[in-house]
C-alpha positions in Angstrom: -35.8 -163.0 202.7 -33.1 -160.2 203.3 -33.5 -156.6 202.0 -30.9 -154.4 203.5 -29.6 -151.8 201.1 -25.9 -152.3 200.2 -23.4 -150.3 202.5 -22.3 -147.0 201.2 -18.4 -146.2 201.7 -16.6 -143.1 200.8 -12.9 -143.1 200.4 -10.5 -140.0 201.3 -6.7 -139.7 199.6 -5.8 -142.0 203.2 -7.1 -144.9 202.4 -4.3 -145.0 199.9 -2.5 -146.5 202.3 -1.4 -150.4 202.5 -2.3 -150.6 205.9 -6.0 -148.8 206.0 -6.0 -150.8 202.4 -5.7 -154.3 204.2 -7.9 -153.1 206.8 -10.6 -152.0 204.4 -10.2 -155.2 202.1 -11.0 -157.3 206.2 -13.8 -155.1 207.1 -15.7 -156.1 203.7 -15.1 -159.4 203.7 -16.5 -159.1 206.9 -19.5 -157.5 205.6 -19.8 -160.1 203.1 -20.2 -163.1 205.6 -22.7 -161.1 206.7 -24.4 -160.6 203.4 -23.9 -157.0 203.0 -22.7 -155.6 199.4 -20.4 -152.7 199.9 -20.4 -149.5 197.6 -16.8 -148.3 197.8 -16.0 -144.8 196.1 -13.4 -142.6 196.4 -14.2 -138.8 197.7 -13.1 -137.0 194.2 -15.9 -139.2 192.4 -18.5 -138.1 194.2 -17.5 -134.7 194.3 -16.8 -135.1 190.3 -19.2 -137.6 188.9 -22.0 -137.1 191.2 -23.7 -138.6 188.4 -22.1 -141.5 187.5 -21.8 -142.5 191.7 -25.9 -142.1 192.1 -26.1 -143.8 188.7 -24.2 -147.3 190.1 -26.1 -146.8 193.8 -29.3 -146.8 191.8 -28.5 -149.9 189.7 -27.3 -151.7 192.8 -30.6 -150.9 194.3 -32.9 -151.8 191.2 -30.6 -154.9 191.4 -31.2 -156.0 194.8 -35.1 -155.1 194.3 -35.0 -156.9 191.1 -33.1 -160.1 192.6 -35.6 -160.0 196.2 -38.4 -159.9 193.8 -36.9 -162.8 191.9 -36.7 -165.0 195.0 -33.1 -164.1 195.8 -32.9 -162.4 199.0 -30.4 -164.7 201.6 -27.2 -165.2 199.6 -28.2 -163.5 196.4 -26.0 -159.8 197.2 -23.0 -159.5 195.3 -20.0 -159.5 198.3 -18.5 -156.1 196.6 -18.5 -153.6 194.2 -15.9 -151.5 193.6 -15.9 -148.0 191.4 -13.0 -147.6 188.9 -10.9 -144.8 189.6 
């Protein structure tokens, strides 16, 4: 039964651009295979809705707990979650 917290990413003003984008959008579908859930938000939410960023990293972790618990675990984490910004 897998546990591993979802993977945290922070993105500055240069990930704006097409070519980090692709590479971004590659390296979590990696992570997917691989059963990680990435977190992606961008730098100015968590340095303005510090709030709002620990309140979707909290449900994402009451979530996994919740699903583990549930017999979920291998296959049950969401491939990504993205904020909306």
């Amino acid at each position: 039964m897998r546990r591993d917290p979802p993977s945290l990413a922070l993105d500055g003003t240069q990930r704006r651009d097409p070519e980090r984008l692709r590479h971004d959008s590659m390296r979590t579908e990696q992570l997917a295979l691989a059963q990680v859930r990435v977190l992606r938000f961008q730098n100015h939410d968590v340095l303005q809705d510090l709030d709002r960023v620990c309140a979707e990293i909290r449900a994402a972790l009451f979530s996994l707990s919740h699903r583990v618990g549930e017999g979920g675990g291998e296959g049950a984490a969401t491939p990504l979650a993205t904020s909306a910004s």
